[in-house]
N, C-alpha and C positions, 0 to 999 in steps of 0.2 A: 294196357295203360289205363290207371284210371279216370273214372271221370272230371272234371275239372271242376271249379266252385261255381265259377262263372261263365254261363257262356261267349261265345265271342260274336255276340252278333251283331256286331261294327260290319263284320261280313257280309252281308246283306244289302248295304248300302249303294254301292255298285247299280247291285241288279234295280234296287229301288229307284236310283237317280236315273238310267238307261232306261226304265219301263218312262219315268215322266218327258224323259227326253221324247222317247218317239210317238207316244200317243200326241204330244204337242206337234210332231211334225205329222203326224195324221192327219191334226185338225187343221194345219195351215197348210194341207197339200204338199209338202215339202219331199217328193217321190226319194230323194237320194239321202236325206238324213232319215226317211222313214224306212229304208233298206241296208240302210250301214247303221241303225241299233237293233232291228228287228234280228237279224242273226247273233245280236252277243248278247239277247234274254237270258235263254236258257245257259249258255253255257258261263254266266256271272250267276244266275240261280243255282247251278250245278256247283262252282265255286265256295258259292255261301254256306252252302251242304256240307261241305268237306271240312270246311274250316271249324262251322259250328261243332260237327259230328262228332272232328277229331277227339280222342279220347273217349269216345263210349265204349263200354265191355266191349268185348270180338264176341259176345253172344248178341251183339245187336245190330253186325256185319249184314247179316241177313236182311233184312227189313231196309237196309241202309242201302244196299244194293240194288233191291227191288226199286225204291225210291229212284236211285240212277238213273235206272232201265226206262223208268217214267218218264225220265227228264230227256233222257236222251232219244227216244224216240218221239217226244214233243219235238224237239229240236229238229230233226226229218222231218216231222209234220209242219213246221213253222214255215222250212226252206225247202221245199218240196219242189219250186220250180229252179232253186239254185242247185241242189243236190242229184235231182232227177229227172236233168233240160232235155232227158230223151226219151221222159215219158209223159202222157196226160195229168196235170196237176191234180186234179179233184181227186181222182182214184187213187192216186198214191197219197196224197193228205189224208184224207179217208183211212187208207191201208194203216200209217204212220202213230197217227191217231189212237186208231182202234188198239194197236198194241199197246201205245203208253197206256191205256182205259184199261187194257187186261190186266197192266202192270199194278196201276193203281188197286184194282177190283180186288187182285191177291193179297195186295196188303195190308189193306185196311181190314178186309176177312180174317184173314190167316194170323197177323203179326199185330193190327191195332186195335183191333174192336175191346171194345168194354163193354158194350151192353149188345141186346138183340135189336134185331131189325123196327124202329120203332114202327106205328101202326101208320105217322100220318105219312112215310116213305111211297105208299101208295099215288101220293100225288104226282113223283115221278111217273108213274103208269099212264097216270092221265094227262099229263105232260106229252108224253111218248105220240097217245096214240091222236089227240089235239092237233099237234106238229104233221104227223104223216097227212093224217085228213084233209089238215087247207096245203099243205106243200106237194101231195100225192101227184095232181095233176102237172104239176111243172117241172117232176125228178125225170121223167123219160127214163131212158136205160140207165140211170145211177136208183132207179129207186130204190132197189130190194140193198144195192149197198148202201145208201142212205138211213133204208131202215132195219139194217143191220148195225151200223154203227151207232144209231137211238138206242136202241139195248145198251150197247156196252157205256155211252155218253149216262144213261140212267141209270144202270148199275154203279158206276163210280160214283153220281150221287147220294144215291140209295145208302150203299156202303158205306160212305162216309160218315153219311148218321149216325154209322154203329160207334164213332172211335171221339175224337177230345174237337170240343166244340169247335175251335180253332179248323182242323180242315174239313169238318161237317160244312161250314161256310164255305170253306172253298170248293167245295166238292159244288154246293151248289151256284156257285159264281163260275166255274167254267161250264157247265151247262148254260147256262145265262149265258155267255159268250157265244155257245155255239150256237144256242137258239138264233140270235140274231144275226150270226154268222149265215145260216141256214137263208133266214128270210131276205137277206142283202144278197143274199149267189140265185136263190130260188125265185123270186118275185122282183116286180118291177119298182118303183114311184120311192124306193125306203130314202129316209133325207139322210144327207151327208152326216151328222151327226152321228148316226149310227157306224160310221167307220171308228172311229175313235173310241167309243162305247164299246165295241166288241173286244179292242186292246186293252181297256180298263179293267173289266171283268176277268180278262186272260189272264195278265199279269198277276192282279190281284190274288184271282183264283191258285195259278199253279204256285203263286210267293204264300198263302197261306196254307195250302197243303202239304208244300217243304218243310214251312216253320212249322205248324203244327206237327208234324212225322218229328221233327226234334224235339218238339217240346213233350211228346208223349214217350219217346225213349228214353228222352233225361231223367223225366218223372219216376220209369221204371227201375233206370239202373238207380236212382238215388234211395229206391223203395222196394231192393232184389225180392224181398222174404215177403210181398206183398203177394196176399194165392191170385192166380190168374181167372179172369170173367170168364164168362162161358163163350162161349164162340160162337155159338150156332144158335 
């Protein structure tokens, strides 16, 4: 099917009005409308995908799936105490996580990059090893997974750099989420404030690395005979 003039991103709206919904109920405590939108992010994000996506080449099925994969293991990570009430939350959020990160990691490498790894990507590095040093002492037996999933959490930022400004930003706004995700589960005194701020970043982050993943495939299929960047 080809691609359409316009896309449909009225699609979107959903997950945008559901994200302000619940970070509002974040901030006013409201435990039961902050758990009945928290489960229908992602899959109104995943929604918005499908709708926007509809109509791109079958050669861009790939990339579009990988996306999914992203999304829907975000979605485990999101509900990890409703999906996995018979295991330890953090480990499997962690586990859940880590996969959307790998998902992401492929994509942006493999399917979206435009340019190479810029130089100032390093700051994730130092991001990285910053985060373990003051959190080290208070991960106990999650550290090593901790700072296993800071890799992959940095890689997708890293990565992101390489592909269309759009989820560069977002790459680096869920990181921003998990940092302070991080310091709210790891350390004592953080003000409430930051509950809500960590949903802001989140949203934000995985709605603009959807939208950007469309908006750089539109780009493509609109500009087939364009030669491909270097990847690497």
């Amino acid at each position: 099917m080809p691609i359409t003039s316009r896309a449909r991103w009225w699609a979107f709206a959903p997950y945008v009005l559901v994200s302000i919904v619940h970070v509002t109920a974040l901030a006013y405590s409201n435990d039961v409308l902050d758990a009945a939108t928290k489960i229908l992010l992602m899959p109104l994000l995943l929604g918005g995908v499908i709708v926007v996506g509809w109509g791109l080449p079958r050669a861009q099925s790939a990339p579009l799936g990988i996306l999914v994969v992203g999304l829907f293991f975000s979605w485990l990570g999101d509900e990890a105490s409703v999906f996995f009430s018979f295991a330890p939350e953090l480990p499997v959020m962690l586990a859940m996580f880590g996969v959307a990160h790998l998902a992401y990691i492929w994509l942006f490498n493999r399917h979206l990059a435009i340019r190479r790894l810029p130089w100032w990507t390093l700051v994730y590095l130092a991001w990285w090893v910053a985060v373990l040093a003051v959190l080290w002492p208070n991960l106990g037996s999650l550290a090593l997974a901790v700072a296993a999933y800071g890799i992959v959490l940095g890689g997708t930022a890293a990565s992101s750099a390489r592909c269309h400004p759009i989820i560069a930003i977002g790459g680096a706004l869920f990181l921003c989420s998990d940092t302070i995700l991080a310091f709210r589960l790891f350390t004592d005194g953080m003000p409430q404030w930051t509950s809500p701020m960590v949903m802001v970043t989140y949203c934000a982050g995985q709605g603009l690395i959807a939208a950007g993943t469309l908006v750089a495939l539109r780009l493509r299929a609109a500009a087939p005979l364009t030669p491909a960047l270097a990847t690497t």
